[in-house]
MOPAC internal coordinates of N, CA, C and O (Angstrom, degrees):
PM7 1SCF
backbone

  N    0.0000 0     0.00 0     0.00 0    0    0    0
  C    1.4455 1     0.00 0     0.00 0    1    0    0
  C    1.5261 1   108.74 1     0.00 0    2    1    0
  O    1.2310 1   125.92 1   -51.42 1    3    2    1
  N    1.5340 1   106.22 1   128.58 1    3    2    1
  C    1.2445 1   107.62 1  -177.03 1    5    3    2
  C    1.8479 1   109.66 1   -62.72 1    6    5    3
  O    1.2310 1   121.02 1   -20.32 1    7    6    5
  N    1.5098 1   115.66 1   159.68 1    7    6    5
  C    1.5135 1    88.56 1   178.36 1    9    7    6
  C    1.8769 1    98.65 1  -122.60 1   10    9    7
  O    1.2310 1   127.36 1   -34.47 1   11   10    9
  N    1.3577 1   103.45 1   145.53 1   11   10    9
  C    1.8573 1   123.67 1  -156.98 1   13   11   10
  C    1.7680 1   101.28 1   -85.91 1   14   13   11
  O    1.2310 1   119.76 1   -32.96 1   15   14   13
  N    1.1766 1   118.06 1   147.04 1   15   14   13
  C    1.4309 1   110.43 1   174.22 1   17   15   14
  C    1.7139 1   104.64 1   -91.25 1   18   17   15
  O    1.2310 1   107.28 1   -12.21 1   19   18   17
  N    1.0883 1   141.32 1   167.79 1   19   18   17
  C    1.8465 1   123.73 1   175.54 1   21   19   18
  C    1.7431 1    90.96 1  -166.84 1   22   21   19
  O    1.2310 1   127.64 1   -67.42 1   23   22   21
  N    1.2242 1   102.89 1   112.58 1   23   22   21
  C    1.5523 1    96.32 1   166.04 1   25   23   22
  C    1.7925 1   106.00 1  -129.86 1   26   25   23
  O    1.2310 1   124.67 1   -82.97 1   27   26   25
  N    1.3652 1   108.64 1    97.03 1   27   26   25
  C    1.1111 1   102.29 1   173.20 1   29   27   26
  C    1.5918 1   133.17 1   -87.01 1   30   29   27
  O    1.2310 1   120.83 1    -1.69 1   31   30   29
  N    1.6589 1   116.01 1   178.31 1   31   30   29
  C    1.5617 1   121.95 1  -152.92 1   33   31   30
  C    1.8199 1    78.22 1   -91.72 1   34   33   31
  O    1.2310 1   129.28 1   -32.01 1   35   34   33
  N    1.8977 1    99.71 1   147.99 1   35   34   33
  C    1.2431 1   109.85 1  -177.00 1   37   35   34
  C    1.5712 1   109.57 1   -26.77 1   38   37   35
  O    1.2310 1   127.74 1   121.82 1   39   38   37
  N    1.7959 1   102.71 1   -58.18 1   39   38   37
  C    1.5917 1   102.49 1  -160.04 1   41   39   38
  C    0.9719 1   135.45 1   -78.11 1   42   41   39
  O    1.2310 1   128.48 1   164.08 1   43   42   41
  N    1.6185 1   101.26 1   -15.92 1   43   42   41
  C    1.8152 1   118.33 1   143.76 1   45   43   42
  C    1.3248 1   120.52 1   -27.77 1   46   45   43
  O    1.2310 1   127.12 1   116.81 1   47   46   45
  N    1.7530 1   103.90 1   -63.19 1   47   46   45
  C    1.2154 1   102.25 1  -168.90 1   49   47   46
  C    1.5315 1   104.21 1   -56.08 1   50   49   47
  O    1.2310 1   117.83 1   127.83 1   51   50   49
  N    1.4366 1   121.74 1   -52.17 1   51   50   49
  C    1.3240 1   120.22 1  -162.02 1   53   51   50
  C    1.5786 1   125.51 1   -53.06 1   54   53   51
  O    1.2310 1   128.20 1   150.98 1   55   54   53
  N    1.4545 1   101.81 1   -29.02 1   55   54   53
  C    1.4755 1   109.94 1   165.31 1   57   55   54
  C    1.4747 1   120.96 1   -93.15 1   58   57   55
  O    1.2310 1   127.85 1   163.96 1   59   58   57
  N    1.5781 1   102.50 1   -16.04 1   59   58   57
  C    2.5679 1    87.24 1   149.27 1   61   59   58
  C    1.4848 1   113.95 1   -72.52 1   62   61   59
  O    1.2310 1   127.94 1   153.88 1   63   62   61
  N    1.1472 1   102.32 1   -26.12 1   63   62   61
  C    2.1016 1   101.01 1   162.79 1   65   63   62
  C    1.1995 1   122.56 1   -64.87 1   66   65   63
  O    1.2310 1   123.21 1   147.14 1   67   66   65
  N    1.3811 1   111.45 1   -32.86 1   67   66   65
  C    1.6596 1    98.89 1   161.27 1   69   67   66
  C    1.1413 1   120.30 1  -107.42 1   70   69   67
  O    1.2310 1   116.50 1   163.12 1   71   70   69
  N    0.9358 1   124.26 1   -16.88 1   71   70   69
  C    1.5515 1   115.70 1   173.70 1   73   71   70
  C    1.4251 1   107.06 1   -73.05 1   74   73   71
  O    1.2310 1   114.42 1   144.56 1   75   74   73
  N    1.2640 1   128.18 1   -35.44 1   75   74   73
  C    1.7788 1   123.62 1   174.18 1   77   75   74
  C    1.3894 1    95.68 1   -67.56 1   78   77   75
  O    1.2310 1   100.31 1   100.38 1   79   78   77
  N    1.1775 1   153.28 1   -79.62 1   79   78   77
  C    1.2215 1   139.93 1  -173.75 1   81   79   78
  C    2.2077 1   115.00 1   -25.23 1   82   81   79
  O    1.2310 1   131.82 1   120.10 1   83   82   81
  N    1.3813 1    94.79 1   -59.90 1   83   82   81
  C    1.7479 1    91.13 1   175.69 1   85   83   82
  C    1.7106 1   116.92 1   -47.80 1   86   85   83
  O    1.2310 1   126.29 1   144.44 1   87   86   85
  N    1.6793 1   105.50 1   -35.56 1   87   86   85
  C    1.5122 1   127.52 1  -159.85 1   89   87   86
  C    1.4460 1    83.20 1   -75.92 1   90   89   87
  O    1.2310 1   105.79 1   111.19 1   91   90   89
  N    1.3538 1   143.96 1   -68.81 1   91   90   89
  C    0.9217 1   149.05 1  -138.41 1   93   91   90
  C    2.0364 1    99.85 1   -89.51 1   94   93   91
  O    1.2310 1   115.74 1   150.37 1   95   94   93
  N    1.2873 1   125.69 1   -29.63 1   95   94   93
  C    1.1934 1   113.73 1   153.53 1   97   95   94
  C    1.2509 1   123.66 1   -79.01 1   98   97   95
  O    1.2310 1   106.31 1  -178.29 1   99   98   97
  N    1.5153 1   143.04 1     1.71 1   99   98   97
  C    0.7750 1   156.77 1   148.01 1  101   99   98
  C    1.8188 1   117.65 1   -33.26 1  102  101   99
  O    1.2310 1   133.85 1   108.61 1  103  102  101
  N    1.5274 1    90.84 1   -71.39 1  103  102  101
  C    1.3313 1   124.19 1  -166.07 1  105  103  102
  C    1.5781 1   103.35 1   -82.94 1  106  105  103
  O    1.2310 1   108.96 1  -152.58 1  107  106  105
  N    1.3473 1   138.28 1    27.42 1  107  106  105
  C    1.3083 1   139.01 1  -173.26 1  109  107  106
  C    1.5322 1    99.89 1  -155.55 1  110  109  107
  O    1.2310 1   116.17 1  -178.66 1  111  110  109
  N    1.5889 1   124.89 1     1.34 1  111  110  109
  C    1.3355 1   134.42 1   170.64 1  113  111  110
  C    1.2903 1   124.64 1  -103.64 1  114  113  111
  O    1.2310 1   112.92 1     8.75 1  115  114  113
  N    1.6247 1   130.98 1  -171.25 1  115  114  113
  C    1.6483 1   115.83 1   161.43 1  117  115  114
  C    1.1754 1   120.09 1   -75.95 1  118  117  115
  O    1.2310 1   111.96 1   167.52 1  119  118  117
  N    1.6166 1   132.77 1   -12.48 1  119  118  117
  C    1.4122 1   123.27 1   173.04 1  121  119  118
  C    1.7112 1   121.35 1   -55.43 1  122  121  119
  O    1.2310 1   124.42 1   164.58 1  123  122  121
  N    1.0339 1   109.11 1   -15.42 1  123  122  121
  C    1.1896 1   121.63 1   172.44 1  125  123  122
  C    1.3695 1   125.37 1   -61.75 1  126  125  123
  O    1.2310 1   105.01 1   -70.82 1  127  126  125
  N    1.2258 1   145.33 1   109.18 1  127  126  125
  C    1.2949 1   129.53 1  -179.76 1  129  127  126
  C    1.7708 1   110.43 1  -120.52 1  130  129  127
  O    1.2310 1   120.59 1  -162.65 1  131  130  129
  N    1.4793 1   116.47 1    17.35 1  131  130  129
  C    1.1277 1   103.53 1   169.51 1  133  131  130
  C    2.1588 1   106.20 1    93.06 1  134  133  131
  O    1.2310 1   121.08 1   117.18 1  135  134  133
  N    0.9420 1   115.54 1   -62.82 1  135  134  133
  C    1.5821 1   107.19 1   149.19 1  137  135  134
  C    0.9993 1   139.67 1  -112.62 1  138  137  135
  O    1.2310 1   114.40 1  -119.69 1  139  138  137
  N    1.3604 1   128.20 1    60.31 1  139  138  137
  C    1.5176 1   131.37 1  -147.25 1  141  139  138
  C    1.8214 1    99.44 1  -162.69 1  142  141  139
  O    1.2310 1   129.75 1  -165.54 1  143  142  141
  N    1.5510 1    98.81 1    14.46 1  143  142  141
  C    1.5170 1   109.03 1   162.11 1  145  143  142
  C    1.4009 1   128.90 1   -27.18 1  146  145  143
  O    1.2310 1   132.17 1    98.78 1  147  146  145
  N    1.5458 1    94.11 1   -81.22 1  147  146  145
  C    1.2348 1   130.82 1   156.52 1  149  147  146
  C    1.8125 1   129.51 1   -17.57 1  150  149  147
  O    1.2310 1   134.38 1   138.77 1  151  150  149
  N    1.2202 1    89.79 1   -41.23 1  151  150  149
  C    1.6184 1   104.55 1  -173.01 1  153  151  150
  C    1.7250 1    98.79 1   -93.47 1  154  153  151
  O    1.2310 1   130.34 1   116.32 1  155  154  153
  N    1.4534 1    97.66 1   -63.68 1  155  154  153
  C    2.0666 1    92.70 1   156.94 1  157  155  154
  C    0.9377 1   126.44 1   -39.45 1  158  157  155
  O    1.2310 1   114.24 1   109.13 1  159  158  157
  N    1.1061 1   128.52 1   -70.87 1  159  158  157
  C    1.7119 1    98.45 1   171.56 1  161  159  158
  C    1.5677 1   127.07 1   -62.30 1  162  161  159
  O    1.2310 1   114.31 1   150.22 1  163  162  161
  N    1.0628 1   128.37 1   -29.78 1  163  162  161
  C    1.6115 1   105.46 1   173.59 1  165  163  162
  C    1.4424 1   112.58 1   -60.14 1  166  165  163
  O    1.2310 1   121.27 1   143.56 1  167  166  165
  N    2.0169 1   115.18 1   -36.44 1  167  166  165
  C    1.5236 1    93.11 1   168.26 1  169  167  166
  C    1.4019 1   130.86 1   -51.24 1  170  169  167
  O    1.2310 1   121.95 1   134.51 1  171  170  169
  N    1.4668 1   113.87 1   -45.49 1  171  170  169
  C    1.2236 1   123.10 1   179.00 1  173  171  170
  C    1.3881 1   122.00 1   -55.38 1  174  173  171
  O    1.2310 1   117.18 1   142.34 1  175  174  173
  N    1.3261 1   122.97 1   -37.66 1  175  174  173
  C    1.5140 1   127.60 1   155.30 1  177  175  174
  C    1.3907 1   108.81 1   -35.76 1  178  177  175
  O    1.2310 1   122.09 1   108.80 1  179  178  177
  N    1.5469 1   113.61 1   -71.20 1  179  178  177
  C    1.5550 1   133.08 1  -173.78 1  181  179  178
  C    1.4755 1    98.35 1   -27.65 1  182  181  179
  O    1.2310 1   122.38 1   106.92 1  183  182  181
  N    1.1855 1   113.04 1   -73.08 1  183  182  181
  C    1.4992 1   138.54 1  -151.37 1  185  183  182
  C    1.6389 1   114.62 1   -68.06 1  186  185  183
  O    1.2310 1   133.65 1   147.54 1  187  186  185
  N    1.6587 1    91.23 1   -32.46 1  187  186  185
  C    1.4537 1    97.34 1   154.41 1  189  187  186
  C    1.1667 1   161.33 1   -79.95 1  190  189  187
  O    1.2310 1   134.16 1   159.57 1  191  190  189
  N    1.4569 1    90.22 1   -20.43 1  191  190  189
  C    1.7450 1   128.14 1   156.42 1  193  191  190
  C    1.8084 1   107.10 1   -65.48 1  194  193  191
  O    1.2310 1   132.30 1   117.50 1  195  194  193
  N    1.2238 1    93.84 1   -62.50 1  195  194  193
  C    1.7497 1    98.84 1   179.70 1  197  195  194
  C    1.1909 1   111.01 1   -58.73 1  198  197  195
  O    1.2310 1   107.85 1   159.05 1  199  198  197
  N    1.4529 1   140.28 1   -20.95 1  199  198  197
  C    1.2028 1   137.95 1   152.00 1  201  199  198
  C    1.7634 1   140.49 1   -74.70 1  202  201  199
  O    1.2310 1   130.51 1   171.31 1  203  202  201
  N    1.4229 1    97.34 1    -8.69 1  203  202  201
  C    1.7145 1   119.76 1   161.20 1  205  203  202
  C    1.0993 1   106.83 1   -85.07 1  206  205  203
  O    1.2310 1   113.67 1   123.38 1  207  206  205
  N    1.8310 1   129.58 1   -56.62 1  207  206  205
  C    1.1250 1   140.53 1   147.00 1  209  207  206
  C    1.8508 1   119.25 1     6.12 1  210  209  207
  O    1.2310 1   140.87 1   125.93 1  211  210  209
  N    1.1588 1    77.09 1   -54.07 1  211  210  209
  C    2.3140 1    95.51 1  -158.41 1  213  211  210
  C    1.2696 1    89.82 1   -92.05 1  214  213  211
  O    1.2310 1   115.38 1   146.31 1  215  214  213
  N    1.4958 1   126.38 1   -33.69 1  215  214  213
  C    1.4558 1   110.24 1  -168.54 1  217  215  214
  C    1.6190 1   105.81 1   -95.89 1  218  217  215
  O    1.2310 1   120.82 1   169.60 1  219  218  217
  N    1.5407 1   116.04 1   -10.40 1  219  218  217
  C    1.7203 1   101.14 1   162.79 1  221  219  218
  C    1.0945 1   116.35 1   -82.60 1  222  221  219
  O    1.2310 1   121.03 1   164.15 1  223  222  221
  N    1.5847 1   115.63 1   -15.85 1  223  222  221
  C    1.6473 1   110.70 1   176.24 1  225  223  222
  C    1.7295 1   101.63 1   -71.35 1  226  225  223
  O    1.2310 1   120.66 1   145.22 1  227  226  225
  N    1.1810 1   116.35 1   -34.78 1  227  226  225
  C    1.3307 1    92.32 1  -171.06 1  229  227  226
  C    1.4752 1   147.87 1  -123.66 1  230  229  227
  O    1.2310 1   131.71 1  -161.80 1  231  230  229
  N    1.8079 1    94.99 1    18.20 1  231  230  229
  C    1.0997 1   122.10 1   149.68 1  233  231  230
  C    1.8801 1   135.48 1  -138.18 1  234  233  231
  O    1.2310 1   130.87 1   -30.82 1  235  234  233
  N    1.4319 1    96.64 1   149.18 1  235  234  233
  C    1.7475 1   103.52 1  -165.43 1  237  235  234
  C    1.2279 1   106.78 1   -73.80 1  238  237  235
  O    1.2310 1   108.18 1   -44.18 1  239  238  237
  N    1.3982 1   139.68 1   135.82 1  239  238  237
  C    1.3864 1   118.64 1  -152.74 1  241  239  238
  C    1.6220 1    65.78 1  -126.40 1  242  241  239
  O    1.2310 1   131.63 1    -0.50 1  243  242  241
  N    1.8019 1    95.15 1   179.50 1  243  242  241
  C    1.6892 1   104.43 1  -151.58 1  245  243  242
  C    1.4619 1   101.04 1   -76.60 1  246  245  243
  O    1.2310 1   120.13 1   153.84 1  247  246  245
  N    1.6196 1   117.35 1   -26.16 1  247  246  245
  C    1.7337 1    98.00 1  -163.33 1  249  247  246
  C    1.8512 1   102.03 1  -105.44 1  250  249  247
  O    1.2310 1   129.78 1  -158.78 1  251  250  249
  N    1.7579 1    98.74 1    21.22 1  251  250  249
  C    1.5527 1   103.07 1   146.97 1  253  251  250
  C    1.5851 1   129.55 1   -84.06 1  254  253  251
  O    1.2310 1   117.36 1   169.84 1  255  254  253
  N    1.2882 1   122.63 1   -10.16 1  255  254  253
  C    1.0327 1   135.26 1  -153.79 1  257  255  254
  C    1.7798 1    99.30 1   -87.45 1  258  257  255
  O    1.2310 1   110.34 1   -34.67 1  259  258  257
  N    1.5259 1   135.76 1   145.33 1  259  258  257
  C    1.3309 1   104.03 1   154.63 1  261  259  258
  C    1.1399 1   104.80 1  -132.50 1  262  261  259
  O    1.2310 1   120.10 1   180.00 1  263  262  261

């Protein structure tokens, strides 16, 4: 396997931390069927976005403030 260079933006990273966590409960439950990887993680992406989503709507984070 060739090996990839990847340097992602802080908040990138912060959402492969949650989105691997959803991916990874995913894959240890019954949604799992063994080829349906693929489709798990884009939910888990989804779900992770929609969950950054909900939390900028509903809180002012400090270097919003002036």
């Amino acid at each position: 396997m060739a090996k990839s260079y990847v340097q992602l933006q802080e908040s990138e990273g912060h959402l492969l931390a949650a989105t691997s966590r959803i991916y990874s409960a995913y894959l240890t439950n019954d949604l799992y069927t063994g080829d349906n990887e693929t489709e798990l993680m884009r939910k888990a992406i989804k779900e992770a976005l929609q969950l950054a989503d909900a939390i900028d709507a509903a809180v002012i984070a400090d270097s919003e403030v002036e």
